[in-house]
N, C-alpha and C positions, 0 to 999 in steps of 0.2 A: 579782342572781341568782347572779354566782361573782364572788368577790373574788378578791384576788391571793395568788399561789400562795405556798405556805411557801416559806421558802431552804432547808430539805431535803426536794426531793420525795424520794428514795431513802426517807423514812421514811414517807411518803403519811399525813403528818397529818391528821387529819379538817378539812374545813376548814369555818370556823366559820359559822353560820347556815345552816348544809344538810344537817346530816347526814349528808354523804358524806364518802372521800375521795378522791382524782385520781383512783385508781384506778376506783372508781364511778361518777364524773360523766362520763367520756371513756367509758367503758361503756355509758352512756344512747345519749352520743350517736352511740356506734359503732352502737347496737341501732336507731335514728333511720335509718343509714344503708344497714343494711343491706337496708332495701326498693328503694331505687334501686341497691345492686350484683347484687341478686340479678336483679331486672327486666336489668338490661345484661348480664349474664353469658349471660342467657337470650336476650334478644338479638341479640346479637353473638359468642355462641360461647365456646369453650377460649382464643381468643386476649384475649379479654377480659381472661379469669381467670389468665391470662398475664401481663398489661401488670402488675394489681395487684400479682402477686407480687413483680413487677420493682422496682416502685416500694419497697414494705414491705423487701425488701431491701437499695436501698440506702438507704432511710433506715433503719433499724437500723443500718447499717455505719457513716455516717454518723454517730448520736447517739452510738455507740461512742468514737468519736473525738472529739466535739467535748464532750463531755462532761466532759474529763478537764480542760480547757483552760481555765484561768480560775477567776473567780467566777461569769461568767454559764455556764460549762461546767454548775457543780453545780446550777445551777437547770432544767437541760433532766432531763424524764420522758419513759420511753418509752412510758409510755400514750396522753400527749399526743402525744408523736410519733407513731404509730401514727394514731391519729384524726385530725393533719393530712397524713399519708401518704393515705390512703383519701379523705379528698376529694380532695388531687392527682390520686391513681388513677384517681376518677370523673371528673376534667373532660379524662383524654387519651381520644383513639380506643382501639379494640380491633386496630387494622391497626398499632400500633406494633414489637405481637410477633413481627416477620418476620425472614427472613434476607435479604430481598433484596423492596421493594417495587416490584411492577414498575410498566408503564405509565407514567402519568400522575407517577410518583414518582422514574423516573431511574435505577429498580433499587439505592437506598440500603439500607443497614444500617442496620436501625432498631432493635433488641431492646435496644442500649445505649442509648437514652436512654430511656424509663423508669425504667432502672437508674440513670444518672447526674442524671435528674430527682430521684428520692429521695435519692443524695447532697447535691444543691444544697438541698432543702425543708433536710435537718438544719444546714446550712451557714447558712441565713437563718435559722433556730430562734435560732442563736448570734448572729447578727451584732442581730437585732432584738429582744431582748431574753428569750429563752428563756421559760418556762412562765409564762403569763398576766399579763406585763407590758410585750408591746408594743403598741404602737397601731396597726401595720402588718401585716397579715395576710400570715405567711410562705410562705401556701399561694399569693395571687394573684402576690406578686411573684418568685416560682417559675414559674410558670406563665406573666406575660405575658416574664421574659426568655427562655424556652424560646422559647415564638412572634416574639419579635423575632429568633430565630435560625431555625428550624425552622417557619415560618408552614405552609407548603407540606404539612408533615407530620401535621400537627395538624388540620385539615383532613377530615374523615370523611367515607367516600362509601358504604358499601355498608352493611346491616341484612340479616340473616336471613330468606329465605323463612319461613313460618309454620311452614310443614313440614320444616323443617333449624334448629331451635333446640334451642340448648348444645352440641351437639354441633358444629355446621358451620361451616364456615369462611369467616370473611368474604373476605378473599382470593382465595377461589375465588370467581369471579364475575362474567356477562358485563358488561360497557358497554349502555347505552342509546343510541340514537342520538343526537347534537348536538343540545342545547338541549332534550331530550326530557325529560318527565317522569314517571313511570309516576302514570297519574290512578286505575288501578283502586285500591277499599280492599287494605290489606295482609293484611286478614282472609281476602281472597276469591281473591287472584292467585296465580297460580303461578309460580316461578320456570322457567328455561325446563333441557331434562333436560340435566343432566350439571353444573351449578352451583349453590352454593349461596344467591343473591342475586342483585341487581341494582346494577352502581354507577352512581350517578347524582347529581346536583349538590345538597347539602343546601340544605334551605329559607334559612338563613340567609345563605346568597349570593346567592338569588335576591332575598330583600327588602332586602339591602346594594345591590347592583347597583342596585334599582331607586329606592331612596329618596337614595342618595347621586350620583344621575345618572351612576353607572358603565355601566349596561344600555346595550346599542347593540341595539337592536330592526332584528329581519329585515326589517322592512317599513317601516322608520322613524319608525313610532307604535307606541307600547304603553301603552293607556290602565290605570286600576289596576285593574279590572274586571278585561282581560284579562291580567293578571298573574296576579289571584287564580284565574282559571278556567283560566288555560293552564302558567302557572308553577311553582306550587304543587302539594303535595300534598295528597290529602282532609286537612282538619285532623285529623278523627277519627285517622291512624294516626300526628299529633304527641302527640296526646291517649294513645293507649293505648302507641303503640309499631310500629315496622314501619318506621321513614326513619333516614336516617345522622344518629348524632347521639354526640357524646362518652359513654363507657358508663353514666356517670352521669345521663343528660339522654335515653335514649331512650325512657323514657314519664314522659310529663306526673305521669301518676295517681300512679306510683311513687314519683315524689319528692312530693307532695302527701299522701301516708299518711304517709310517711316524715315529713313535717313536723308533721304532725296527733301523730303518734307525741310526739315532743319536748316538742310542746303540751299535752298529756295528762300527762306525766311532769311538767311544769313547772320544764323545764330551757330554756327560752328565753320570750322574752315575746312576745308573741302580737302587740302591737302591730306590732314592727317587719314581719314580712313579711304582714301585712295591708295597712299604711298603705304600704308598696313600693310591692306589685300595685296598689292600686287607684289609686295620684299616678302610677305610669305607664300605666297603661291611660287614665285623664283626660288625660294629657299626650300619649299617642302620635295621641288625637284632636283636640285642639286647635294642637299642634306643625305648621308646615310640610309640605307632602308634596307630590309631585307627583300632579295627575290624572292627566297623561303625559306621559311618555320621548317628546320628539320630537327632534328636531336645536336648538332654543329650548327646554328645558324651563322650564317656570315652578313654583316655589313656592306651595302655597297655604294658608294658616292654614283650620284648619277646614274640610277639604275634602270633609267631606260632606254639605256644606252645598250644594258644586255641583251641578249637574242631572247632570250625565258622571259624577258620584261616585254619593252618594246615603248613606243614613244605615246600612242594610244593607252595603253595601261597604265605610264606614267602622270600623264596627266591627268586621266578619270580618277584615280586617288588624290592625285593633290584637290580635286571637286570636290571631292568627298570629303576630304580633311575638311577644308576651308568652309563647308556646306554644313557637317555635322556639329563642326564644334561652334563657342561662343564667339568665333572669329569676327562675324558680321556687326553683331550685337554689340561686343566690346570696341570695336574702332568706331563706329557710328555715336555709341550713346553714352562711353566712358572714357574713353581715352580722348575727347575732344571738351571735355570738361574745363574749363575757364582755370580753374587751381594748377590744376596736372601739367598742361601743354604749355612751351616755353613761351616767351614773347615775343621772339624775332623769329622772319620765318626760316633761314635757315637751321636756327634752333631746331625749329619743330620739325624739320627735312628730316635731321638726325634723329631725333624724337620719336620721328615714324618708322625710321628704318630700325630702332631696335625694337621696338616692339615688333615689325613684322619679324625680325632674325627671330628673336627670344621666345615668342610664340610657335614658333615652328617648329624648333627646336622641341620647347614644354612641352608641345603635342605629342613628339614624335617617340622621345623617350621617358615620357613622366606620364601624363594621361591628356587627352584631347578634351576633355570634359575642362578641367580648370588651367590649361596650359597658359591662355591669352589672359586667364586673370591675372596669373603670377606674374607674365611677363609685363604685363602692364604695371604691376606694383613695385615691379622693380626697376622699370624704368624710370616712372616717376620718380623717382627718388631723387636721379640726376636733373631731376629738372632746375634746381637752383645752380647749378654747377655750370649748367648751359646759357639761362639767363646769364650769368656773371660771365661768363666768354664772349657770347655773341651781341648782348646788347652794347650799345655804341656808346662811349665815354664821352665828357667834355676834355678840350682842351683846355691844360691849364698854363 
């Protein structure tokens, strides 16, 4: 679908079998993306459209620089840059554009790392091999060393009243009471007068908590029944939008146009975030889980097979997994990256089935929040190893 980039982007050679060139193809998929910025922006407010700027500037200041440096310098584009800026942008919060985050946050300065986030994205453009010939995706490992520094910060807790979108602030915003979850739809609740939101503990922690036997339950049982019905938010407002989620990630639907979008242009292969979603929604139901958090939890393969489970139960958290986390987002707009994905397709068959395994997995017992990144970085990895198998030899 995109071969490897010329050694002078600066002259944006058409590149061959596409009829495009850098400039056009990063176009696509900036046009791909803009349905999930515009959903977040809307979202989460000015500060959103905040964080973005932050990021897009420093990586331009960034590519400026590293640019200059080297041979792998002249192969960095800023188009390219540009379009791995904006998904960095999409997977921070919208609470990073502050001067002072309070509460729960320690009252840090935050506003410089977005900005110093987009220096580090152009810094890995260089180190891992600049326009369309790394195997390593400069955007995740930007992103998971941020969170090995800044977990805390990254972290998103408050979404926009219904009635306080693009304009309002997420920041401004009461607490929910301990372990509270606001159950009403986001369609239908009001925020309470004089805020603009509610913060309150994103899905993604709750299903970490409870699948990695972090959860300490009030009562000393929490069966997964009452997770889903007391923990959780109505799935519907993961689905449309309304619960804290990175700007890129707070509505389902938004990133799934946004991917259809792609798919329709025939700038990604349709395979890979098909065969994602549906090897981890198989997996997230056959994989281990607990019925329930007690002081002994147990393990159980296929646990909607239990009477305490049930087959409805089962599958409304695999929704939930698959809805809350970066599942969507990363099979649509990372994992089908020209570098990463093999070139034959049953290459890529395999390709998709470990990232769905591997993610399911990360989810379930590591955190839901960066499970599908890891998985993705680690699959990439084999991706030379596949090429070399699967693509077809001459006869000698």
């Amino acid at each position: 679908m995109i071969p490897a980039a010329t050694r002078n982007p600066k002259a944006l050679t058409i590149l061959p079998h596409s009829g495009m060139n850098v400039r056009e193809y990063f176009s696509l998929h900036f046009q791909g993306a803009v349905f999930p910025l515009t959903a977040g922006v809307i979202l989460f407010g000015w500060r959103a459209a905040a964080v973005i700027m932050l990021v897009f500037l420093g990586t331009l200041a960034g590519v400026s620089i590293w640019r200059k440096i080297g041979s792998r310098g002249a192969q960095m584009n800023y188009a390219h840059a540009l379009w791995l800026a904006t998904l960095l942008a999409l997977m921070l919060p919208a609470q990073l554009a502050a001067n002072h985050l309070k509460g729960e946050y320690g009252g840090e300065l935050t506003w410089p790392l977005p900005l110093a986030a987009g220096l580090l994205l152009a810094m890995f453009i260089w180190l891992l091999g600049g326009l369309g010939s790394g195997r390593i995706h400069p955007v995740i490992v930007t992103y998971l060393f941020i969170a090995a520094l800044f977990w805390d910060l990254l972290i998103p807790h408050v979404a926009l009243d219904h009635n306080r979108l693009l304009l309002g602030d997420v920041l401004n915003s009461s607490p929910l009471p301990a372990q509270l979850v606001e159950k009403e739809p986001w369609l239908t609740r009001l925020a309470p007068p004089g805020v603009d939101g509610q913060r309150e503990q994103p899905a993604t922690e709750s299903l970490s908590k409870y699948t990695s036997g972090r959860e300490k339950p009030a009562r000393g049982w929490l069966p997964l029944q009452g997770l889903l019905r007391d923990n959780l938010p109505p799935l519907e407002d993961l689905i449309i939008g309304g619960r804290p989620a990175p700007i890129g990630m707070g509505s389902a639907v938004a990133v799934i146009i946004g991917g259809l979008f792609l798919l329709y242009r025939g700038v990604i292969d349709y395979r890979i975030p098909m065969i994602i979603v549906l090897v981890e929604f198989a997996a997230l139901l056959i994989l281990p889980i607990p019925s329930a958090v007690t002081d002994h939890t147990q393990w159980h393969w296929l646990a909607m097979r239990r009477s305490d489970v049930g087959w409805a139960a089962g599958i409304t958290f695999a929704n939930y997994e698959i809805m809350a986390s970066p599942t969507l987002f990363m099979a649509f707009f990372l994992a089908t990256a020209g570098p990463l994905r093999p070139m034959a397709r049953r290459a890529r068959t395999i390709y998709a089935i470990l990232i769905g395994v591997g993610s399911a997995a990360l989810q379930l017992y590591m955190d839901a929040s960066v499970g599908p990144y890891i998985a993705l970085l680690g699959v990439s990895l084999l991706t030379p190893v596949m090429d070399y198998r699967f693509n077809p030899r001459p006869l000698v």
